[in-house]
Structures are given as C-alpha cells and as structure tokens.
N, CA, C and O atoms as a GROMACS GRO file, in nm:
protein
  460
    1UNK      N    1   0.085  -0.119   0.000
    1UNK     CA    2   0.000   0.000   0.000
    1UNK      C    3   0.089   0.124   0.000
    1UNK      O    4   0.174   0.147   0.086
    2UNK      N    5   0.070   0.180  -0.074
    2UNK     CA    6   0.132   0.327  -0.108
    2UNK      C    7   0.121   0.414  -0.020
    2UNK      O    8   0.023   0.373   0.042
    3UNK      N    9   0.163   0.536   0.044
    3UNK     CA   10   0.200   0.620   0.171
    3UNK      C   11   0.143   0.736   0.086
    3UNK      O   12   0.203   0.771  -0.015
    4UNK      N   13   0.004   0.810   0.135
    4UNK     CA   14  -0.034   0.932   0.082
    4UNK      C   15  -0.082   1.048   0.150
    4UNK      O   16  -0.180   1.123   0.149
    5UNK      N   17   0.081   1.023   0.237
    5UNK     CA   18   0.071   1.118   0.362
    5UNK      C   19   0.154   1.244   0.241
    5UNK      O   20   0.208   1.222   0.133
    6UNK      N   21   0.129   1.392   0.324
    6UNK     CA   22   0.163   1.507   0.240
    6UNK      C   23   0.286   1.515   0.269
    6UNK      O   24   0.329   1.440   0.357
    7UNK      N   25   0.393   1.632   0.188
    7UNK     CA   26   0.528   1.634   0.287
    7UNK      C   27   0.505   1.702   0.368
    7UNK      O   28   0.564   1.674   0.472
    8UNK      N   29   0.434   1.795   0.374
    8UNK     CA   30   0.419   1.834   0.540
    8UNK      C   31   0.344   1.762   0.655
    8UNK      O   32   0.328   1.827   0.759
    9UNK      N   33   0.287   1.611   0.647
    9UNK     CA   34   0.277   1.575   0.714
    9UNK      C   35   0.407   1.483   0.750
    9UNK      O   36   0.433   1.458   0.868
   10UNK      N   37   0.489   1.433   0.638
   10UNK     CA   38   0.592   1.371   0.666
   10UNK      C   39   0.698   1.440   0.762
   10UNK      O   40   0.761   1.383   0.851
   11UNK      N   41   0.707   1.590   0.721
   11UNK     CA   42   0.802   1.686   0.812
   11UNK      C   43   0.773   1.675   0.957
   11UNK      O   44   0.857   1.676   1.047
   12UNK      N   45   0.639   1.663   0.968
   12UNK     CA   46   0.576   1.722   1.109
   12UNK      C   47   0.580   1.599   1.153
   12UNK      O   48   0.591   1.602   1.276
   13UNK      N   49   0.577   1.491   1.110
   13UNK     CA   50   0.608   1.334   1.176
   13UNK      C   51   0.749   1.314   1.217
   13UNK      O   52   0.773   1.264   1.327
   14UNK      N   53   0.870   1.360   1.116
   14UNK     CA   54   1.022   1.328   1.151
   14UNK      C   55   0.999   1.447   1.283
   14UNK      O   56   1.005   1.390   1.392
   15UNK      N   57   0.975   1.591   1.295
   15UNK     CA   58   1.003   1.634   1.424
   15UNK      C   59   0.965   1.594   1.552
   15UNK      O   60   1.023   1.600   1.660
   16UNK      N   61   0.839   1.547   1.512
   16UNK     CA   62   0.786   1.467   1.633
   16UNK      C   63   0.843   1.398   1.681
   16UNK      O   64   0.872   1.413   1.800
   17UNK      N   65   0.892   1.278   1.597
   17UNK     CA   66   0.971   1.175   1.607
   17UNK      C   67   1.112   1.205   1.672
   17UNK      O   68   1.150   1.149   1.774
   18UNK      N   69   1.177   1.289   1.610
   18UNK     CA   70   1.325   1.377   1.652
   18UNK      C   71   1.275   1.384   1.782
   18UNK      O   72   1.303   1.290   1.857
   19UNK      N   73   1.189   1.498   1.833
   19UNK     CA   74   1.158   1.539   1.983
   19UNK      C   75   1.089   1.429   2.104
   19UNK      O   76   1.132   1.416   2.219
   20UNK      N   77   1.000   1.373   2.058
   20UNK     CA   78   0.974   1.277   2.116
   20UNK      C   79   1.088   1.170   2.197
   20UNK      O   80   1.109   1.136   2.313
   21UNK      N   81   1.147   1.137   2.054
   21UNK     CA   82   1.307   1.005   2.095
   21UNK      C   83   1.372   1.123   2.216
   21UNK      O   84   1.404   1.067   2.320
   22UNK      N   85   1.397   1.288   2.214
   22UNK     CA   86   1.427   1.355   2.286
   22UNK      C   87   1.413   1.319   2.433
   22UNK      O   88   1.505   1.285   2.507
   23UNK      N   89   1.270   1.334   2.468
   23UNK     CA   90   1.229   1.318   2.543
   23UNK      C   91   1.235   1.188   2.655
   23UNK      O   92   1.237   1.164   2.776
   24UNK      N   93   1.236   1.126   2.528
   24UNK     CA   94   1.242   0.951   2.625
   24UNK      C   95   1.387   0.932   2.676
   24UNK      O   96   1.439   0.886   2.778
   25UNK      N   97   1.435   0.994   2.543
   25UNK     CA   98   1.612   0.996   2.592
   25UNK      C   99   1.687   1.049   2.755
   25UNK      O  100   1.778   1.002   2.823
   26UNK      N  101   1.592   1.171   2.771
   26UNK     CA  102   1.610   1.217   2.883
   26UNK      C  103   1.546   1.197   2.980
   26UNK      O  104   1.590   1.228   3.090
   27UNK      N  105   1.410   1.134   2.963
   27UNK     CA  106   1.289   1.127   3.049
   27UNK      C  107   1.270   0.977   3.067
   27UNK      O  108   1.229   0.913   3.164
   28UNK      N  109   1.312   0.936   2.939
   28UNK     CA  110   1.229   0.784   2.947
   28UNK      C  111   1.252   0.688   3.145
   28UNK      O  112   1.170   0.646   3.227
   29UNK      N  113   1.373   0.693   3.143
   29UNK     CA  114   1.349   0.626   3.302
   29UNK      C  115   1.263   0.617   3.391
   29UNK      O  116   1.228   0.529   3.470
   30UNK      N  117   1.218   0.780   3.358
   30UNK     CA  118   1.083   0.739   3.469
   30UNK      C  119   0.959   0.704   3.433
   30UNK      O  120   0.869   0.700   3.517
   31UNK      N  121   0.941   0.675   3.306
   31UNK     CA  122   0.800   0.559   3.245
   31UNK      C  123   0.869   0.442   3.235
   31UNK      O  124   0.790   0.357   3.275
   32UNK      N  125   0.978   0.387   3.203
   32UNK     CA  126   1.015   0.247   3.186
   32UNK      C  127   1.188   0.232   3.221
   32UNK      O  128   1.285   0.221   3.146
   33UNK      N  129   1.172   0.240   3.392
   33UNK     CA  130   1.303   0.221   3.484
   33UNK      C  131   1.366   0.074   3.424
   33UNK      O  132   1.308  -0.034   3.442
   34UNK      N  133   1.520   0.092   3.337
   34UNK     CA  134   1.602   0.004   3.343
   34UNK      C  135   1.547  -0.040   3.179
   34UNK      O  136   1.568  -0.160   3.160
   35UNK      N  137   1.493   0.020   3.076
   35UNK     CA  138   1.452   0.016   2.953
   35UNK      C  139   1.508   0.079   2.863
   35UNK      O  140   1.572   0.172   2.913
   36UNK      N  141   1.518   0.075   2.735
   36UNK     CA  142   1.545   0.150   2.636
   36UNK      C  143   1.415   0.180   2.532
   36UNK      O  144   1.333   0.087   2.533
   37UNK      N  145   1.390   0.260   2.467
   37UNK     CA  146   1.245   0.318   2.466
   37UNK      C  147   1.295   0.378   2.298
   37UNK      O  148   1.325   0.496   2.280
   38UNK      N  149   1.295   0.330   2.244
   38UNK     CA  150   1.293   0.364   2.106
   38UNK      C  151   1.158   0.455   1.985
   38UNK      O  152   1.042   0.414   1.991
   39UNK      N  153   1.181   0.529   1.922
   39UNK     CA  154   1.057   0.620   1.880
   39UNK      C  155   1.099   0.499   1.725
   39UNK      O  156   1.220   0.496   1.700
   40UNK      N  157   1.026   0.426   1.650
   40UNK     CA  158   1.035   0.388   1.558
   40UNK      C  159   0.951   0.441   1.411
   40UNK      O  160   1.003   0.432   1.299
   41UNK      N  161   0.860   0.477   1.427
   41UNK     CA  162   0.749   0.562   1.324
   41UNK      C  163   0.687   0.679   1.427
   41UNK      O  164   0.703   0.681   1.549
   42UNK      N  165   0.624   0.762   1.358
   42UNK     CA  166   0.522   0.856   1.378
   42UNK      C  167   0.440   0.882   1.203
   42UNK      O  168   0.482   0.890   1.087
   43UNK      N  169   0.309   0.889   1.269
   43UNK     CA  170   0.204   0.910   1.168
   43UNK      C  171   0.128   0.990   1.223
   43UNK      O  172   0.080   0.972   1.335
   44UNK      N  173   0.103   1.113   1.136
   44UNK     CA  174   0.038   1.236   1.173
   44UNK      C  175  -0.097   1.215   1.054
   44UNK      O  176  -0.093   1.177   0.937
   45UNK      N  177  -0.195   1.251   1.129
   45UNK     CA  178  -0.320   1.292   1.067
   45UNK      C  179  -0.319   1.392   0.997
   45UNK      O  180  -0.272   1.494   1.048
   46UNK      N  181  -0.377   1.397   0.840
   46UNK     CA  182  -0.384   1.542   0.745
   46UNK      C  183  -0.413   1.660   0.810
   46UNK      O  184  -0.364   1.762   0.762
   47UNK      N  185  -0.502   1.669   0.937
   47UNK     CA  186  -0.512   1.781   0.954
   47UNK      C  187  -0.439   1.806   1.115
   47UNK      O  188  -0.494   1.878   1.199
   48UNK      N  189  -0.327   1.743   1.138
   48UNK     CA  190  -0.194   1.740   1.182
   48UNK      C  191  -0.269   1.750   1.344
   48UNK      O  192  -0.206   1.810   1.431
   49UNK      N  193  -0.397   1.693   1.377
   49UNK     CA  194  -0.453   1.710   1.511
   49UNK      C  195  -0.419   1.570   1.578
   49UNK      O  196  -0.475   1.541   1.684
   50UNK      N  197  -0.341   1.494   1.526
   50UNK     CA  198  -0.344   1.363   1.601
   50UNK      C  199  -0.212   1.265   1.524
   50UNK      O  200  -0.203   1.234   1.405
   51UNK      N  201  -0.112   1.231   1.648
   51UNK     CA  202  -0.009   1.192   1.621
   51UNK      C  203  -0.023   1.021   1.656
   51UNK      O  204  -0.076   0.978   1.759
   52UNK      N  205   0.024   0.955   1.571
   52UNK     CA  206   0.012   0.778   1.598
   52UNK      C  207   0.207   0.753   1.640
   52UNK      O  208   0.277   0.746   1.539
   53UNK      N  209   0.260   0.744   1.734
   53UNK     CA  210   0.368   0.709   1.777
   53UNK      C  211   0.411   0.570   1.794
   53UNK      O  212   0.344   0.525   1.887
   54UNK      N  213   0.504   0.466   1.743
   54UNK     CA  214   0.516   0.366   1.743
   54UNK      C  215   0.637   0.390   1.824
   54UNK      O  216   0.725   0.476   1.817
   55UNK      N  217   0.616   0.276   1.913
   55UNK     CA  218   0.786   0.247   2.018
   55UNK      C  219   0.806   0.112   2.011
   55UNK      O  220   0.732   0.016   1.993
   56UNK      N  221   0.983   0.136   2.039
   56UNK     CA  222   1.044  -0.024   2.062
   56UNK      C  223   1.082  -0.037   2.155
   56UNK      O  224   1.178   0.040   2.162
   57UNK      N  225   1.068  -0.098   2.262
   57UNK     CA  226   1.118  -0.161   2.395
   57UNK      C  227   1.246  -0.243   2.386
   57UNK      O  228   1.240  -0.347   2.320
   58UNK      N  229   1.313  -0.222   2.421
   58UNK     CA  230   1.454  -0.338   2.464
   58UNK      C  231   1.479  -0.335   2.618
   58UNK      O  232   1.478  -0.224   2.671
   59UNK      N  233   1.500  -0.439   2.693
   59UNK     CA  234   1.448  -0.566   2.641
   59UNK      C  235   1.304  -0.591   2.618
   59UNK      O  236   1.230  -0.550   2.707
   60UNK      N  237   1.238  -0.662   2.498
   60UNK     CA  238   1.092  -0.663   2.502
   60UNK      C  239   0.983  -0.745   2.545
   60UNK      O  240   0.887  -0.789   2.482
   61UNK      N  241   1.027  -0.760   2.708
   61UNK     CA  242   0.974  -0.840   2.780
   61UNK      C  243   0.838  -0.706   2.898
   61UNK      O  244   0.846  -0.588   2.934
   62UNK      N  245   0.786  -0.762   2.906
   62UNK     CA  246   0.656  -0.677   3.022
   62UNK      C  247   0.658  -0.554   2.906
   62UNK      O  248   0.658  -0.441   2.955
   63UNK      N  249   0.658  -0.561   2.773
   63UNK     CA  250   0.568  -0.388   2.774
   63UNK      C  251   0.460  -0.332   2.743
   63UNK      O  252   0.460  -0.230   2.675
   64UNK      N  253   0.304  -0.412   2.807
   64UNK     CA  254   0.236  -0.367   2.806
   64UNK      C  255   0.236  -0.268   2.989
   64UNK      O  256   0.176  -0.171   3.034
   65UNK      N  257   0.317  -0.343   3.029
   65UNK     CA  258   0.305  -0.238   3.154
   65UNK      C  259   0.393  -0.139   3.136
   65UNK      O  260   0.389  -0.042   3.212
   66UNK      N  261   0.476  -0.146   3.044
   66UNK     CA  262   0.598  -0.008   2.990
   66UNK      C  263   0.459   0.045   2.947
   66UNK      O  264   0.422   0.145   3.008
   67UNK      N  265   0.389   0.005   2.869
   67UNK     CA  266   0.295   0.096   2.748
   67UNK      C  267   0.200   0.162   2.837
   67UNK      O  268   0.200   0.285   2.829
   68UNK      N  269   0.113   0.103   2.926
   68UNK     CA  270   0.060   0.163   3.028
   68UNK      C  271   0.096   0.253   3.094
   68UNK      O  272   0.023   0.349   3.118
   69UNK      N  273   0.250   0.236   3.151
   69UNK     CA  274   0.315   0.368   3.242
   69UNK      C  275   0.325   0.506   3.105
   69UNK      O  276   0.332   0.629   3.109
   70UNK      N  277   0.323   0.430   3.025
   70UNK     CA  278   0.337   0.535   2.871
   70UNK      C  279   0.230   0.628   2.922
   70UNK      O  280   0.241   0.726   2.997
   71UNK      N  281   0.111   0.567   2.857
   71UNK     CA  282  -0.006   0.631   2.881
   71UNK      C  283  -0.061   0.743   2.948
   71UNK      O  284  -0.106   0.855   2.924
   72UNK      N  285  -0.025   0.627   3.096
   72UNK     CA  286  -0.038   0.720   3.211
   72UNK      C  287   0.040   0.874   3.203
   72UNK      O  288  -0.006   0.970   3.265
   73UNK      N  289   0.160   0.882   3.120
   73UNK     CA  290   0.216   1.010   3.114
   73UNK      C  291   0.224   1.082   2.998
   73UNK      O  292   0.298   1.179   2.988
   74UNK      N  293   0.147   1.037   2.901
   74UNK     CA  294   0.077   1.131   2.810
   74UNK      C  295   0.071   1.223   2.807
   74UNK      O  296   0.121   1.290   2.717
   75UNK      N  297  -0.011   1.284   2.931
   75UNK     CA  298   0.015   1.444   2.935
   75UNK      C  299   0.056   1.520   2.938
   75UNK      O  300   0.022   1.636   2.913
   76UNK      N  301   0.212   1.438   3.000
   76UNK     CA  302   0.342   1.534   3.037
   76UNK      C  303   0.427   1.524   2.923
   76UNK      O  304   0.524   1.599   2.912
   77UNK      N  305   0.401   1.444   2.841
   77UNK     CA  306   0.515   1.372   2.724
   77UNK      C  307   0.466   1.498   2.617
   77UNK      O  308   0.544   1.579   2.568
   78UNK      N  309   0.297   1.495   2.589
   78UNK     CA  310   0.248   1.624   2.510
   78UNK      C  311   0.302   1.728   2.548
   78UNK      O  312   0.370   1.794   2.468
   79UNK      N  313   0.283   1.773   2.691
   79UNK     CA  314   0.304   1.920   2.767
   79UNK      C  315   0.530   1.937   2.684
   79UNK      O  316   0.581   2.026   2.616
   80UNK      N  317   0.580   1.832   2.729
   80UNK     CA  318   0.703   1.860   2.730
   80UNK      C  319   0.749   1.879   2.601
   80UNK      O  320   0.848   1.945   2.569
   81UNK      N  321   0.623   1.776   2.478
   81UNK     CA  322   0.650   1.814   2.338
   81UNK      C  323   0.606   1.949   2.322
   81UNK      O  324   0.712   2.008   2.300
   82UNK      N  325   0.538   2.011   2.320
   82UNK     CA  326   0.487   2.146   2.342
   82UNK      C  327   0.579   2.236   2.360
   82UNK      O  328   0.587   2.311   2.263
   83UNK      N  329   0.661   2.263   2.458
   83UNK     CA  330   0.773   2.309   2.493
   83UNK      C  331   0.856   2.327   2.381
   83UNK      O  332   0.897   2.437   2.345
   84UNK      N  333   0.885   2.204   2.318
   84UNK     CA  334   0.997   2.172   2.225
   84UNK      C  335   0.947   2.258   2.104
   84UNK      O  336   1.017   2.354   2.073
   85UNK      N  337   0.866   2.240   2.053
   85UNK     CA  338   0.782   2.227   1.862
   85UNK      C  339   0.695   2.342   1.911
   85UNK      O  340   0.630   2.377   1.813
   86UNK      N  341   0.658   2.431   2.036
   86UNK     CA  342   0.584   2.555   1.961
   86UNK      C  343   0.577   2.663   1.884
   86UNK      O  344   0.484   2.735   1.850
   87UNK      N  345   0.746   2.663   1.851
   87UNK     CA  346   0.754   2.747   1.723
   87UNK      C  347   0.730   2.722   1.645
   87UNK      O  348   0.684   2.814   1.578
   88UNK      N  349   0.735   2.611   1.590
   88UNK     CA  350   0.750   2.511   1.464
   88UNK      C  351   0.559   2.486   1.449
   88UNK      O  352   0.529   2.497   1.330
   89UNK      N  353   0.478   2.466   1.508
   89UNK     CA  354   0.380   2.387   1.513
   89UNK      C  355   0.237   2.522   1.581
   89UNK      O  356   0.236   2.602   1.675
   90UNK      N  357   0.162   2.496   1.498
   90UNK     CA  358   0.054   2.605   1.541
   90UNK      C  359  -0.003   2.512   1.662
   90UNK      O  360  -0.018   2.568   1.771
   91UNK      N  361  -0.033   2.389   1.651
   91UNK     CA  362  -0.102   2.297   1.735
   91UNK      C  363  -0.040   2.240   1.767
   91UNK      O  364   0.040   2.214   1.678
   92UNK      N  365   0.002   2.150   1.930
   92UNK     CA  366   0.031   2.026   1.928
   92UNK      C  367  -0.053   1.884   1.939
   92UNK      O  368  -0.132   1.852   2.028
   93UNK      N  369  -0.026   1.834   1.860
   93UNK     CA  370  -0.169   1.703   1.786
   93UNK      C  371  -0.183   1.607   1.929
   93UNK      O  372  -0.080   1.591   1.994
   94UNK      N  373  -0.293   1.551   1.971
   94UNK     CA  374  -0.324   1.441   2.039
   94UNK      C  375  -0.229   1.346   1.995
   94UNK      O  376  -0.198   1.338   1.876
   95UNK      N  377  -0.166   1.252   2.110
   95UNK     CA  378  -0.043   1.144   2.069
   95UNK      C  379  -0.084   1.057   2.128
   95UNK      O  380  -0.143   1.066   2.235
   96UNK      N  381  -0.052   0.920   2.047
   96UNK     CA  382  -0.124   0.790   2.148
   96UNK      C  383  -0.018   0.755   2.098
   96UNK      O  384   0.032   0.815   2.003
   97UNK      N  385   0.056   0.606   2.174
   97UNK     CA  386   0.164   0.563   2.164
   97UNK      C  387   0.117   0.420   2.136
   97UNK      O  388   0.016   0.381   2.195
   98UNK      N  389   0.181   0.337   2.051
   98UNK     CA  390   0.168   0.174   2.047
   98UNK      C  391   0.321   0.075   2.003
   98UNK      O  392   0.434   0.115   1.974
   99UNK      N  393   0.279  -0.030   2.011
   99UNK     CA  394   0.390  -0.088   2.038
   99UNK      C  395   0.423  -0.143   1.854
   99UNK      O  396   0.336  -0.204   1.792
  100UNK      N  397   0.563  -0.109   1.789
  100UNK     CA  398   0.601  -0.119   1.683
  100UNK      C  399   0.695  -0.279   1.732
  100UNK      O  400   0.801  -0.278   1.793
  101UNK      N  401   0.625  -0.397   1.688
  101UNK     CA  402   0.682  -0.556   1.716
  101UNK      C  403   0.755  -0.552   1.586
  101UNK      O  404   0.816  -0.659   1.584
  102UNK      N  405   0.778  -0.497   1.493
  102UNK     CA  406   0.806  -0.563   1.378
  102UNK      C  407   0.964  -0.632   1.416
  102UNK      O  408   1.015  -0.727   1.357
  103UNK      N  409   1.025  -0.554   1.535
  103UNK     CA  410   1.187  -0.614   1.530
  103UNK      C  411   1.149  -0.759   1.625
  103UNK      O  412   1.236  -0.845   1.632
  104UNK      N  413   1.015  -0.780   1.697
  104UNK     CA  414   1.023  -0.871   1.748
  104UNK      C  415   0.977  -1.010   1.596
  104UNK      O  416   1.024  -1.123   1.583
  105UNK      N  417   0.894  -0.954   1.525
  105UNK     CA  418   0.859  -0.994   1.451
  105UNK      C  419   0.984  -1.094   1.320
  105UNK      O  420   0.982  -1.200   1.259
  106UNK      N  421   1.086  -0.964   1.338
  106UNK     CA  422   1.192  -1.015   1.227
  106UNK      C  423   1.257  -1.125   1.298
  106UNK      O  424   1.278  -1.225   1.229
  107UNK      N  425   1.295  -1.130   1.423
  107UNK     CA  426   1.416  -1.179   1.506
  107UNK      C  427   1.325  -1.302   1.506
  107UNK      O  428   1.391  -1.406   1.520
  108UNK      N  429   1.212  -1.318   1.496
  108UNK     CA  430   1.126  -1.471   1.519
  108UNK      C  431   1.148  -1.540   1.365
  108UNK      O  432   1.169  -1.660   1.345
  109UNK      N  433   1.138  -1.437   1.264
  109UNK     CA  434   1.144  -1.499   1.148
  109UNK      C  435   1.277  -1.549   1.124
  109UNK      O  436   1.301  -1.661   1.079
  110UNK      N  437   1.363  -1.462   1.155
  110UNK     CA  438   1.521  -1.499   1.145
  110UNK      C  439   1.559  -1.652   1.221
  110UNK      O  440   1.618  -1.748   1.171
  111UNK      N  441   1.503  -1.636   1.358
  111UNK     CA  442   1.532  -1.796   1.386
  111UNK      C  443   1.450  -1.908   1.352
  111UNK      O  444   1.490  -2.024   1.363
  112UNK      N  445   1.316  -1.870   1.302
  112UNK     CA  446   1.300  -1.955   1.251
  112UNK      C  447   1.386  -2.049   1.085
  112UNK      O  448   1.390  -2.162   1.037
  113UNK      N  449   1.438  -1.910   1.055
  113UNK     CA  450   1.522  -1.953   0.907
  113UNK      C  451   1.641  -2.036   0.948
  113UNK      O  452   1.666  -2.138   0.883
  114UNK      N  453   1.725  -1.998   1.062
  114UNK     CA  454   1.791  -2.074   1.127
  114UNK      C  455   1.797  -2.169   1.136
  114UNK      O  456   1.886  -2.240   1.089
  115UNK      N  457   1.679  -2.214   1.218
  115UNK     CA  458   1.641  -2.346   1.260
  115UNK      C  459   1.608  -2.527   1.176
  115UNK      O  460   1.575  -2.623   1.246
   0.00000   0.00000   0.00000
C-alpha cells in the first residue's frame, strides 16, 4: 500500500519523532526504569490534530506495563512536546503511543530460518 501522507505531514512526523526520541532519551526512566524506549514511526493525521507514535522496547519483555506507564504520562510527554515544537507547530496534535513488534517480529522470522 502506497503512503499518501503530504510532505508536510511527513516533516511534522520526523520532528515529532526527533523530539519525542528527545524526550524519552532524557525522560524515558521514569515511564520504563532500566529500559530502552525507542521512537520507531510517527504518523500524523492530514489535519496534523493527532499523532500515531510507534515504540520499541529493549528488552521486550513486560511492555504492556511499559505501554501503560506510557499512557499514564501522556500528558506530560504532550506538555514537554509542546515546549519543544511551539515554534514550529501552530497545534500540538493528540499522541497515542503503540507498540512497533516488527523487530520482534523479524528476530522470530530470522530464527525460525535458522532453525
């Protein structure tokens, strides 16, 4: 399926993405103590009100309770993106975060080729 996102939605997805990984970089410990928290995609809605954030967990064991503590700090993760992108950004878009498996996905296929 073909990608018929605009380039300015593509722009406004890499900054997100840039600021976001920011954030976790500096912040992430206290949503997922002893984790590494990877920003892997962002997908912004055409009318740039709503951000789809994909993360990678290492190690990727328990992260629906990483994803939950996510959640739970949503507000501060927006508030702190806000901070970052209000020059750049008339709005900052609603962000929901989900879990991007595809590396768990490859590493299963890989041993299975292995095997």
């Amino acid at each position: 399926m073909e990608s018929t996102e605009s380039t300015r939605q593509k722009k406004v997805a890499r900054l997100i993405l840039k600021e976001v990984a920011d954030i976790f970089l500096h912040k992430g410990n206290g949503y997922a103590p002893g984790k590494m928290i990877s920003i892997t995609k962002v997908r912004v809605s055409p009318d740039f009100s709503y951000a789809k954030i994909y993360i990678s967990i290492f190690p990727s064991v328990n992260h629906d309770e990483i994803l939950n503590s996510i959640h739970e700090h949503v507000h501060k993760i927006r508030f702190d993106l806000g901070q970052k992108v209000r020059s750049q950004l008339r709005i900052v878009p609603e962000i929901a975060f989900f879990i991007d498996d595809s590396l768990d996905y490859i590493e299963k296929i890989d041993k299975l080729l292995k095997s």
